[in-house]
C-alpha positions in Angstrom: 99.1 93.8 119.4 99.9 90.7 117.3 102.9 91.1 115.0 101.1 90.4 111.4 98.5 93.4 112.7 98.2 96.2 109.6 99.3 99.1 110.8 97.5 102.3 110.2 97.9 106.1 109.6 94.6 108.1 109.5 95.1 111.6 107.8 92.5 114.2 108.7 90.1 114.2 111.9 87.5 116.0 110.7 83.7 115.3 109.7 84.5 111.7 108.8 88.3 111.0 110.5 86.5 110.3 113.9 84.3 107.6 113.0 87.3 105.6 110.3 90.0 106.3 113.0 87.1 104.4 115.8 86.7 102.0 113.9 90.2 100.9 113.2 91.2 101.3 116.8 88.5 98.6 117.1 89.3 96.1 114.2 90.8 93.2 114.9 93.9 92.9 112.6 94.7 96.3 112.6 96.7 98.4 114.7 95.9 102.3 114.6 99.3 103.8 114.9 98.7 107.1 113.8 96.1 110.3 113.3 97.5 113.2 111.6 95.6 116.6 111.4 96.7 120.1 110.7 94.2 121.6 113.2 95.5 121.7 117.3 91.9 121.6 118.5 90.6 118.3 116.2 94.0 116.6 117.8 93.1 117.7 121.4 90.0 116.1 120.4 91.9 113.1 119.3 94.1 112.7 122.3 90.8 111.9 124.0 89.8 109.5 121.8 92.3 107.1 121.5 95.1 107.8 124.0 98.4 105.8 123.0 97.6 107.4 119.3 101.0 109.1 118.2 99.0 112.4 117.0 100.9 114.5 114.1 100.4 117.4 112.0 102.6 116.6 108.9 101.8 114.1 106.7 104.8 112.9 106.1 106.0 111.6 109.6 102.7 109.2 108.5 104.2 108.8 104.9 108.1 108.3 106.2 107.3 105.9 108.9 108.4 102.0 107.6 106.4 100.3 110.0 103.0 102.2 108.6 101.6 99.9 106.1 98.5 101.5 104.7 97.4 105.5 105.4 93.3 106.1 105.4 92.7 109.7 103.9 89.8 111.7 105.1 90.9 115.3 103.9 88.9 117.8 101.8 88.5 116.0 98.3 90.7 118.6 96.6 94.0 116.9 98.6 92.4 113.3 97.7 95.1 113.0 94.6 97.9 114.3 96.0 98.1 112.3 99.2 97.0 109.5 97.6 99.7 109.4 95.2 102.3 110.1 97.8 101.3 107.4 99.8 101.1 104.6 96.8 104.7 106.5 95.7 105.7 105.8 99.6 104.7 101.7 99.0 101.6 102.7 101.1 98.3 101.0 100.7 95.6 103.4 100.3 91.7 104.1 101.4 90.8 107.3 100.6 87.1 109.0 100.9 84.8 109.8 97.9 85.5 110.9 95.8 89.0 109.7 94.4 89.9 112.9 92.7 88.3 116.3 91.5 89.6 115.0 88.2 89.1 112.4 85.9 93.1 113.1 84.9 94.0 112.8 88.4 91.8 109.3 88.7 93.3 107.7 85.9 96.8 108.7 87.1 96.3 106.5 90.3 94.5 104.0 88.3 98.1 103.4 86.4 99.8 103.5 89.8 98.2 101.0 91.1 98.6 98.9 88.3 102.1 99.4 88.2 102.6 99.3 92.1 100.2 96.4 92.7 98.9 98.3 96.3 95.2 98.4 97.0 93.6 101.6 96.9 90.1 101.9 98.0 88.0 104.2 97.8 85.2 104.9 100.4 82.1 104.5 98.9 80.2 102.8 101.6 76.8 102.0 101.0 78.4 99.3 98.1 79.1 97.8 102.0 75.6 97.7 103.0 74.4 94.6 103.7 71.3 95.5 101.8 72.9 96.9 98.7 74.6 93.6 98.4 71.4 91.5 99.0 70.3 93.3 95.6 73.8 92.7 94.0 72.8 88.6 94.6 69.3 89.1 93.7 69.6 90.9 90.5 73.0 88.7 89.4 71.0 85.4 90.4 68.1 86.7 87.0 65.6 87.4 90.0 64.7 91.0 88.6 64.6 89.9 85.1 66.1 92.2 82.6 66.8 95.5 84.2 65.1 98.6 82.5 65.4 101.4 84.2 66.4 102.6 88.3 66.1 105.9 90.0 67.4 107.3 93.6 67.1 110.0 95.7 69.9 111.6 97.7 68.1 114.1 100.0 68.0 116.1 103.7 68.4 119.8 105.1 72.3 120.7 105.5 75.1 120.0 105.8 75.1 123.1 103.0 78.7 123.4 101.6 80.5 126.8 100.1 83.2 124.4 97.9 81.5 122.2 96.8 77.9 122.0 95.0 75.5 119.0 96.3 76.1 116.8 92.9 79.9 115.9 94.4 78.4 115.9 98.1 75.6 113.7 97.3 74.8 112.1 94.2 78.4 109.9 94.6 76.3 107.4 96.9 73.8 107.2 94.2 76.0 107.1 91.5 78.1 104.3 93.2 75.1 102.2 93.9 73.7 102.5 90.7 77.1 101.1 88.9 77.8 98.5 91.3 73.9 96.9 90.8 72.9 97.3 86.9 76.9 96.9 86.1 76.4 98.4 82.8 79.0 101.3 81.2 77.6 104.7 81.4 77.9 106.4 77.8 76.3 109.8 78.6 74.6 112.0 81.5 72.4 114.7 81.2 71.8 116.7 83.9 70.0 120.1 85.1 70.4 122.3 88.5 69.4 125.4 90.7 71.2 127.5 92.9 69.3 129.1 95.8 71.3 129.6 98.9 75.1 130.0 97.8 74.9 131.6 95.0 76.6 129.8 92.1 76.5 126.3 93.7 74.1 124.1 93.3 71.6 123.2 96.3 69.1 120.8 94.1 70.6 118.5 91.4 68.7 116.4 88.8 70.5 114.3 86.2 70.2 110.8 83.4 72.4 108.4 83.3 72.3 106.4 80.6 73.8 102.6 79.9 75.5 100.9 77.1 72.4 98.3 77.7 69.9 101.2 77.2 68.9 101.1 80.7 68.5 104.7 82.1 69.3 106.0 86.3 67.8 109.3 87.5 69.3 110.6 90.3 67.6 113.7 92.3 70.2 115.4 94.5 70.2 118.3 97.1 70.7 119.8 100.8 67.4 122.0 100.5 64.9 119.0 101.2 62.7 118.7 104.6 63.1 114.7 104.7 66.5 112.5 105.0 65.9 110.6 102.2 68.7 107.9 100.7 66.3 105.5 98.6 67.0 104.1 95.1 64.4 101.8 93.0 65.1 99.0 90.2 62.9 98.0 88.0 63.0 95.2 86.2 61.1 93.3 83.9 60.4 90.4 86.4 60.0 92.1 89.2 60.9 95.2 91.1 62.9 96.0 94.5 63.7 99.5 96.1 66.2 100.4 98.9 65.6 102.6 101.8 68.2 103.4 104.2 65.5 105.4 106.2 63.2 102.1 106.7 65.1 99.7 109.3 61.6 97.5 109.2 61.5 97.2 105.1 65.4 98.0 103.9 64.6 96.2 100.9 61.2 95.5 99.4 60.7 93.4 96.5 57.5 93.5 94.4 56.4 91.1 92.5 54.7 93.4 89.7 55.4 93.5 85.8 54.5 94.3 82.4 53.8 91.0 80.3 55.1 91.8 76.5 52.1 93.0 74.2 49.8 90.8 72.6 49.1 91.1 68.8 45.9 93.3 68.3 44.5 90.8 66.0 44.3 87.8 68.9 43.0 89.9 71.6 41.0 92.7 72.3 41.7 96.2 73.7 42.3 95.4 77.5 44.7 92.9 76.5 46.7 94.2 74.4 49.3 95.3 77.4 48.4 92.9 80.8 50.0 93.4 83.9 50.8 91.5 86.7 50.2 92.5 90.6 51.6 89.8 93.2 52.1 90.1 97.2 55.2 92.3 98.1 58.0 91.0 100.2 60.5 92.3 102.8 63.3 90.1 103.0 65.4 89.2 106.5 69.1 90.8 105.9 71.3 90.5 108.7 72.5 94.2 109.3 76.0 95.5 110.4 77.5 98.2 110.4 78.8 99.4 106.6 81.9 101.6 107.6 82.6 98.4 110.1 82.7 96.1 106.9 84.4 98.6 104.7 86.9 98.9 107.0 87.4 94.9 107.5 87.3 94.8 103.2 90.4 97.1 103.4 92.2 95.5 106.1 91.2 91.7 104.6 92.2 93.3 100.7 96.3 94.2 102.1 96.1 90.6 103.8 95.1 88.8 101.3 96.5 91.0 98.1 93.2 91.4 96.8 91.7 94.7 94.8 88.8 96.2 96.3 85.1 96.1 95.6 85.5 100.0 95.5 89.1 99.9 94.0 90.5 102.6 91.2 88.4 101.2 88.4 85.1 100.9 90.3 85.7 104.7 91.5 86.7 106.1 88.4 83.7 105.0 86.3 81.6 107.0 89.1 84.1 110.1 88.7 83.4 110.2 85.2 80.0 110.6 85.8 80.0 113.4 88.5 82.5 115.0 85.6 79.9 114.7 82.6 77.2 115.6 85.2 79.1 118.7 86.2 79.9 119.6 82.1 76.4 119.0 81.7 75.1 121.8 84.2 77.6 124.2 82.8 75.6 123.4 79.3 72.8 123.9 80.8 71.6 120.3 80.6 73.1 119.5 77.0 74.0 115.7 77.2 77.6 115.2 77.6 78.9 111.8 76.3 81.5 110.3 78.7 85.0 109.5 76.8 86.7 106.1 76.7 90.0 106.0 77.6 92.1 103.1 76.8 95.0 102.5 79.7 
């Protein structure tokens, strides 16, 4: 391995482990050095995988080790905070899964440390690596879509049904993420309303509002208990309007070029015209695809390199935590809006 190779130490080989720990064993510029797991069987399973990989089941051989440079955390998302913070308190550079914390407390307590540390932490919301997603960052930036009115997403499929956690801090995160990264507008308030029908006092079906400083509004419908895979979010604008369908490898992305031209005073036209609206020809642009995780992996190695913050840094991920919070505070209200608080660091 070249000397100036980041060194890494993934912690937990569970659902997600496998496929971050492949993928840095693959990455050029990164040398996989570590996987630590508290379960024998996942590191049998491990041992396979990548033989050569010093495999541990405490932590902090990872954390205590100088040569480690940056840990990858892919634990249950109540350890998220804790480890994190160890790490960044170790002089570790951080990418932890979504989301960052179970508490917006806990997010802004990172946030601070890496502002006073100066580490990257990342945090692994992945489809803001999608080559797609940031073909409509460029379109929408560029003015393309026009002023942005309103987006909605759905976050769907049958299983994987979870006992500790409901499907709004499963699932809607993606959206959530997505949804930030493109309209890049503050969320003030959410509203949101749920059902239980399978595990009793957690939520299997999710619907909730976002709504924007700008006045733009994102829906967002969430749940486990659907018969389609379905990971789809539409923008519309007042231009034009695009949608994104992970499901559709022909059409990812489909722009249509449809609108609403602004009224036109009663007194200089009749009825029909008041409103007028415009249908042109669809298009499906060509995005050359790659892998997300592949990227986001690369981003974090390419961020500790060149002492960069993330695209999903602290900031990024604790605007979205703040929204699964008010969502939550929401369904608890039974769907009373709950404004999110600004906090000033």
């Amino acid at each position: 391995m070249p000397a100036d190779d980041i060194t890494i130490g993934v912690l937990g080989y569970g659902y997600w482990g496998p496929n971050l720990a492949r993928n840095f064993a693959r990455l050029e510029g990164a040398r996989l050095k570590y996987i630590c797991d508290a379960s024998p069987s996942k590191l049998e399973h491990a041992a396979k995988a990548h033989p050569g990989v010093a495999l541990v089941s405490d932590h902090n051989a990872v954390l205590e080790d100088e040569e480690v440079q940056a840990v990858v955390i892919a634990t249950p998302a109540v350890t998220h905070h804790a480890l994190a913070r160890a790490a960044l308190v170790a002089g570790k550079h951080v990418m932890v899964e979504k989301p960052l914390s179970l508490e917006v407390a806990d997010g802004e307590d990172l946030l601070r440390l890496v502002d006073a540390t100066g580490l990257a932490l990342m945090v692994g919301h992945i489809f803001l690596y999608h080559p797609a997603i940031h073909y409509l960052k460029r379109y929408i930036d560029d003015g393309m879509l026009g002023d942005v009115y309103y987006a909605y997403s759905q976050w769907l499929n049958l299983g994987r049904i979870r006992r500790e956690e409901n499907c709004l801090w499963s699932l809607a995160p993606h959206a959530i993420a997505s949804m930030l990264y493109l309209l890049g507008g503050t969320p003030v308030s959410v509203v949101a309303r749920g059902a239980s029908y399978v595990t009793g006092d957690v939520e299997d079906v999710v619907f909730f509002t976002i709504y924007f400083e700008g006045g733009q509004a994102g829906n967002v419908h969430a749940s486990w208990l659907d018969p389609r895979k379905v990971r789809t979010l539409t923008i519309v604008g007042s231009e034009k309007m695009v949608t994104f369908d992970d499901m559709d490898k022909e059409a990812t992305v489909r722009i249509f070029d449809k609108r609403v031209y602004p009224p036109v005073p009663e007194d200089v036209a009749g009825y029909d015209e008041v409103l007028r609206l415009h249908f042109g020809d669809d298009f499906v642009p060509d995005i050359e695809m790659e892998e997300p995780l592949k990227l986001e992996c690369r981003h974090f190695i390419d961020c500790i390199r060149e002492g960069k913050r993330p695209l999903t840094d602290a900031a990024h991920a604790l605007e979205v935590l703040k929204v699964l919070d008010a969502a939550s505070r929401s369904l608890a209200a039974g769907g009373e809006p709950v404004k999110i608080e600004r906090e000033s660091r």
